[in-house]
N, C-alpha and C positions, 0 to 999 in steps of 0.2 A: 255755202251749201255743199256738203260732201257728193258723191257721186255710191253708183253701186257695182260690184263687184264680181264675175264668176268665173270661178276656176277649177276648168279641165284638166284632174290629174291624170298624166299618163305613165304611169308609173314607170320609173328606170330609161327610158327614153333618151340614148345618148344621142349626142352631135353627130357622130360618124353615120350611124341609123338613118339620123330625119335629113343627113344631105344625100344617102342614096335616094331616099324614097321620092325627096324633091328633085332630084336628080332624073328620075324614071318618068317622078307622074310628076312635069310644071305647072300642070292644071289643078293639080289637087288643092286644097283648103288650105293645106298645111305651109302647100307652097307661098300661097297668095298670103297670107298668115304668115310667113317670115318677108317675103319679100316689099309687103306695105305696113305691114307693122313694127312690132320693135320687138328685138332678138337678143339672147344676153345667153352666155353659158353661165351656170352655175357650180358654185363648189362648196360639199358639203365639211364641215371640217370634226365631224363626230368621233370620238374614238373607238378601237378596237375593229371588230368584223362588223361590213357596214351592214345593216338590213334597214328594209324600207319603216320597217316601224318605229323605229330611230330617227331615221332621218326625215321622215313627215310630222313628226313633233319638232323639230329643232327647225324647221322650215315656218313653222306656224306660231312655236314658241319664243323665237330672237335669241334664243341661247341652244349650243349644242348637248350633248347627249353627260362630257362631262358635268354638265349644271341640272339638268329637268331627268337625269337618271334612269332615262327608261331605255331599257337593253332587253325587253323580251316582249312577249306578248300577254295577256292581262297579268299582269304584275301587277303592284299596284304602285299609286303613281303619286310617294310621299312629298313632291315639289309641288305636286299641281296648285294649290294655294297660290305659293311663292311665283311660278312661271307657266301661269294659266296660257288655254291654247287662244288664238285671237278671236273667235268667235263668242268666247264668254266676252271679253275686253268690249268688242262689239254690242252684244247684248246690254252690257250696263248700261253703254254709252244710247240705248235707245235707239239698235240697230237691229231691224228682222234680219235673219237666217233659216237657211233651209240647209242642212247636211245629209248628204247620202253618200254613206259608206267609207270616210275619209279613215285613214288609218290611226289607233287607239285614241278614236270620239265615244268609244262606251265609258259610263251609258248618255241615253238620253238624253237632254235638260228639257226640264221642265218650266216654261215661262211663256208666258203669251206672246213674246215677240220672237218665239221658234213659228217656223210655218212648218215645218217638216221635218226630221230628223233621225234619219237611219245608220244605225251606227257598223262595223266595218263584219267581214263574215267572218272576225275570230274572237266575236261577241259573245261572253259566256253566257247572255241570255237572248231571245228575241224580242226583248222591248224594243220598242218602235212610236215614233208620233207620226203622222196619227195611227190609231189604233189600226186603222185596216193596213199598214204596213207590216205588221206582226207576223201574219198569213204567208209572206214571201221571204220575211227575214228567215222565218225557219224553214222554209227549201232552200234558201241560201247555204246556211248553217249546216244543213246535212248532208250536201252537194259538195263543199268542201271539206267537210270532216271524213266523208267516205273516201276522197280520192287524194287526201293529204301524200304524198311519196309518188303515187304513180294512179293512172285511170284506170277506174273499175266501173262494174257491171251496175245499172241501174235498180236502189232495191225498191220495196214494195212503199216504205214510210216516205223515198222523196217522193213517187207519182202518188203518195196518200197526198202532200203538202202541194203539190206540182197542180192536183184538180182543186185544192182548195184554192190557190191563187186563180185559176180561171174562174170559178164559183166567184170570188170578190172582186173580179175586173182588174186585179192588179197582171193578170197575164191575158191578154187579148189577142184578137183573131191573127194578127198577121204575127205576133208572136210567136204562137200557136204553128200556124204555120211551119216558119223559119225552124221549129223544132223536128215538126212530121219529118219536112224533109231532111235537117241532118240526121236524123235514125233512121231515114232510109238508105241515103250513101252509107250508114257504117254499116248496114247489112248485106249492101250491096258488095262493100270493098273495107276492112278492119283498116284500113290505113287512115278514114276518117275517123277515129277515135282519137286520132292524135289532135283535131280541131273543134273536140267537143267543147273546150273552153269555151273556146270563142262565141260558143251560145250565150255566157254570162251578161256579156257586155250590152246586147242585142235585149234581152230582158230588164236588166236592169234599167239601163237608159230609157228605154221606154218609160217607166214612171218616173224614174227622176223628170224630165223631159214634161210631162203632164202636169206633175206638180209645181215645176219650175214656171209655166206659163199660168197655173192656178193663181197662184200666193205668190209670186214676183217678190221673193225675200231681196231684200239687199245686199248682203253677201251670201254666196251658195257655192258649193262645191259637190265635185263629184269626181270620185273614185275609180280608176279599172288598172285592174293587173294582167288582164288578159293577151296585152304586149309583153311584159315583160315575162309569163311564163312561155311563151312562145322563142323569145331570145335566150333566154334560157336554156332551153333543149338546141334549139337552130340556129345558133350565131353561126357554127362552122359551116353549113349549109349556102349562108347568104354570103357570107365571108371566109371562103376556104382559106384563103391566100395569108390568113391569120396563122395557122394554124402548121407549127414543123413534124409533127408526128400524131396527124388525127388519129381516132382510137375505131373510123369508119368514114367510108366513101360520102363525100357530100351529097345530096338526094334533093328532086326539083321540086318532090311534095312538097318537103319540108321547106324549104326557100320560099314557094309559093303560102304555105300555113302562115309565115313570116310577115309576109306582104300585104296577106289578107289581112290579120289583126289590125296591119295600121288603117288598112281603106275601111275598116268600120269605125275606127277611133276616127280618120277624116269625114266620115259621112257628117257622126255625132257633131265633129267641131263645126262645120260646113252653118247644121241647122245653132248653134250655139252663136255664131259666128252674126249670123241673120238676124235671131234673138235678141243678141246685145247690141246692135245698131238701132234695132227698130224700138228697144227697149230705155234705151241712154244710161246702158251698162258698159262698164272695163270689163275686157275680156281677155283671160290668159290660159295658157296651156302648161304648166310647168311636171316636172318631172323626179327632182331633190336629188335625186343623182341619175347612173347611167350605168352600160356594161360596157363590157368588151369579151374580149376572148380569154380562154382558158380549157386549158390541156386535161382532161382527165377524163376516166371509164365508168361505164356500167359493172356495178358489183350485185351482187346478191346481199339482201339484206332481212333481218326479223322484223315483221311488222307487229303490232298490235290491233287486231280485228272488233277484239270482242271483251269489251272490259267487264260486263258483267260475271264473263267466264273467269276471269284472270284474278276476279274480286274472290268468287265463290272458291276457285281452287285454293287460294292462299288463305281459307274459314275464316275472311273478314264478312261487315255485315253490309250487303248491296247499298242499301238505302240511306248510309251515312257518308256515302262519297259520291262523288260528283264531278267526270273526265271535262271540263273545259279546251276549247278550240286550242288547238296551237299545227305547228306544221312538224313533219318529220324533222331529224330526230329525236322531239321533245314532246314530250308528253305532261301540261295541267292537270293536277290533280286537287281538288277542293275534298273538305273536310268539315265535319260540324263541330270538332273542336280537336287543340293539339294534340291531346291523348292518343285520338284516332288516328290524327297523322302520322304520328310517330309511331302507331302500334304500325301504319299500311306502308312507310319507308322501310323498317325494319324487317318485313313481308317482302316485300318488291326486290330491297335488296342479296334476301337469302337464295334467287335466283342466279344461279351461276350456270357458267362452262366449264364443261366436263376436262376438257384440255390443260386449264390455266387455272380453275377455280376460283377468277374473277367473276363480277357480278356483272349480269346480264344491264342493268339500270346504273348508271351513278344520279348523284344529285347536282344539277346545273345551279338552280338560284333556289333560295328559299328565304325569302322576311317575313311574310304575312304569317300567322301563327299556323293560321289554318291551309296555306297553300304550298304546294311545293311543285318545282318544274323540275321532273327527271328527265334524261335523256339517254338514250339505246347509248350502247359502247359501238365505238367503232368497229368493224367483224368482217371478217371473213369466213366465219365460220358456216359449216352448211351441213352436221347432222341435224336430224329431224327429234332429238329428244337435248332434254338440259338435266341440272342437276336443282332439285330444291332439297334441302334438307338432308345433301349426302344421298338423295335418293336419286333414279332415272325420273324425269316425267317426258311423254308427248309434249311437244310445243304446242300443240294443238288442242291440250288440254289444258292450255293455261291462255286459250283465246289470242294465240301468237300462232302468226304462219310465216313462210318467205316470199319474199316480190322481189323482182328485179329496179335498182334505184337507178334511177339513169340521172348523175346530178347535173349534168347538162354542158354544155360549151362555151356558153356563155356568164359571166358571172359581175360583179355588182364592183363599180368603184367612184370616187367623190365624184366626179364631173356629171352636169343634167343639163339642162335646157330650159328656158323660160321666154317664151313667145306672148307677145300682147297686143290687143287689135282695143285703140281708145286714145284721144289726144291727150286725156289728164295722164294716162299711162306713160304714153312717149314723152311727154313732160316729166312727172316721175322719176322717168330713168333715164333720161338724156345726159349723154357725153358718160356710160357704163356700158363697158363691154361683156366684163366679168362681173358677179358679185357672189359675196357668201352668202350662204342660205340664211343664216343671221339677221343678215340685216332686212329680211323680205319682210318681217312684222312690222318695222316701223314704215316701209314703202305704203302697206297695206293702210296701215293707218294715215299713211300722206293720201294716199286718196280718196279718203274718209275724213277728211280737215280735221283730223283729232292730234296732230302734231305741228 
């Protein structure tokens, strides 16, 4: 008889991290969770620049990024056939699942033995099972795509989606709540803007959490990144003593922003933790990799605000393109067929600087006929007009303005962490101290007597 499974991803979560934090708080979850359970570092062995949506397939797929191919965000994923993710493997074998938010699970599956199934917020549509998730995927969806590079101002379509998710009970009263008040610290004092993230997790988890206790799938997972964009900006904050030529004084907000994300990922595991005791579920925390420190500055960079604008300036036609999620410096762009894409690269690329008369766009990846992944040049540049067509234009006629990129102090390398609270588990992994993230598919499936 297999057993069931759920895993708490905290995304990028290195060793150095979770032994300050257990370090501080012994009482915390995480603590007691390394200290009675079983603890393993992990190493991702993917190639090239690591990103988390690489390395959360090759954790799930038993093979790294050289074999399952995927190195961006929705690309499309011509292995998936050949090195499906383990919850399809699951499903065949006659195993419910419930997924929320795991990184490239888009889209959905469709199958009676899904209980739930939310796919990550760089999903280029808001399908969702069940239906009433749809409602919050796309305040998801707009909430990340408005503050891709740096935090902005709240517009009118998220609190359109924001009262729809309270309308459907997917956002409830202490939710609610927890929101009122952080938009009143940021009025009160802008330096809470810096911990608006941290609201994602606080919402999201709430439903996952609801539905996790509904539909008791058998394997389930769940998704947050809201530590690792916080390491990101604040490693040198928590960790000065990293750091031979910071680019800025270390700050106690930020150390404390740092702290706080994990004591909400600890609350989460706490009740997760409780859940899978009283439920005779494995329960794990894993990460696929980790960060550390890294030396580098705030520059001034070109954003793209407003694609419709940027469509219309260059006389292509609005309603044959289609900007899909991705994160700065890269920009999805979908087409109804390759004509069009190629008439709207060819458009995109006639965007230069006036300096060098290179192009404002190069092209990053491009297979799918109809898709292509541009990406901004790297720049320092900072007049306010470009060149299309040998001509001047406003940047801001082309639905592009400047933001400040702050790429952070922190940055992403193989090493993670994999914590688990469950006797089949310590059995599992007993006499491992390290392992590669490879071999976590076939682990999964030992706890599921399918190997």
């Amino acid at each position: 008889m297999g057993d069931k499974l759920i895993i708490y991803e905290l995304n990028e979560l290195p060793k150095k991290l979770l032994n300050y934090y257990v370090k501080i708080k012994p009482n915390s979850n995480l603590s007691k969770l390394k200290k009675n359970g079983a603890y393993l570092e992990t190493l991702t062995t993917d190639g090239g620049e690591l990103h988390p949506w690489t390395t959360w397939p090759t954790f799930y797929r038993g093979v790294d990024n050289k074999s399952h191919k995927i190195t961006s965000i929705n690309q499309d994923r011509e292995t998936e056939l050949k090195y499906p993710p383990i919850w399809k493997y699951l499903i065949k074998n006659k195993k419910t699942i419930g997924i929320f938010g795991t990184l490239q699970s888009f889209p959905p599956i469709k199958d009676k033995r899904v209980k739930f199934y939310l796919p990550d917020t760089f999903s280029p549509s808001y399908d969702a099972f069940p239906k009433n998730l749809e409602a919050f995927q796309k305040f998801n969806l707009k909430i990340v795509s408005n503050n891709s590079g740096e935090i902005r101002s709240i517009r009118m379509i998220e609190i359109k989606y924001f009262i729809d998710c309270i309308l459907n009970s997917n956002i409830r009263i202490r939710a609610l709540l927890n929101i009122l008040k952080h938009v009143l610290l940021e009025k009160i004092s802008k330096k809470f803007r810096r911990r608006r993230s941290l609201l994602q997790p606080l919402l999201s988890f709430d439903i996952y959490y609801r539905y996790l206790k509904k539909y008791k799938p058998e394997f389930s997972t769940f998704f947050t990144n809201h530590l690792a964009g916080m390491m990101h900006y604040y490693w040198l904050d928590i960790f000065p003593n990293d750091f031979k030529n910071p680019y800025r004084d270390p700050n106690s907000f930020n150390k404390e922003s740092v702290v706080k994300a994990i004591d909400i990922a600890d609350k989460q595991i706490g009740l997760l933790m409780n859940f899978a005791k009283s439920n005779s579920y494995q329960f794990w925390v894993a990460s696929s990799m980790g960060q550390k420190a890294i030396e580098r500055k705030i520059t001034q960079r070109i954003f793209m605000r407003d694609f419709a604008k940027i469509i219309k300036s260059l006389g292509l036609q609005n309603n044959i393109y289609k900007l899909l999620p991705s994160m700065y410096p890269d920009i999805n762009i979908e087409s109804d067929t390759k004509k069009n894409l190629d008439k709207l690269i060819k458009k995109f690329l006639e965007i230069k600087f006036p300096h060098n008369n290179e192009s404002l766009f190069e092209i990053r990846y491009r297979k799918n006929i109809n898709k292509v992944n541009l990406i901004f040049r790297s720049n320092t540049y900072k007049d306010n007009f470009l060149f299309l067509k040998n001509k001047k234009i406003n940047i801001n006629e082309l639905g592009l303005e400047f933001g400040l990129l702050e790429q952070g102090t922190g940055y992403h390398i193989p090493e993670g962490i994999l914590l688990m609270q469950g006797e089949k588990s310590k059995i599992t992994f007993k006499g491992i101290k390290n392992i590669d993230t490879k071999k976590i598919y076939k682990k999964i499936l030992k706890i599921f007597d399918l190997v």
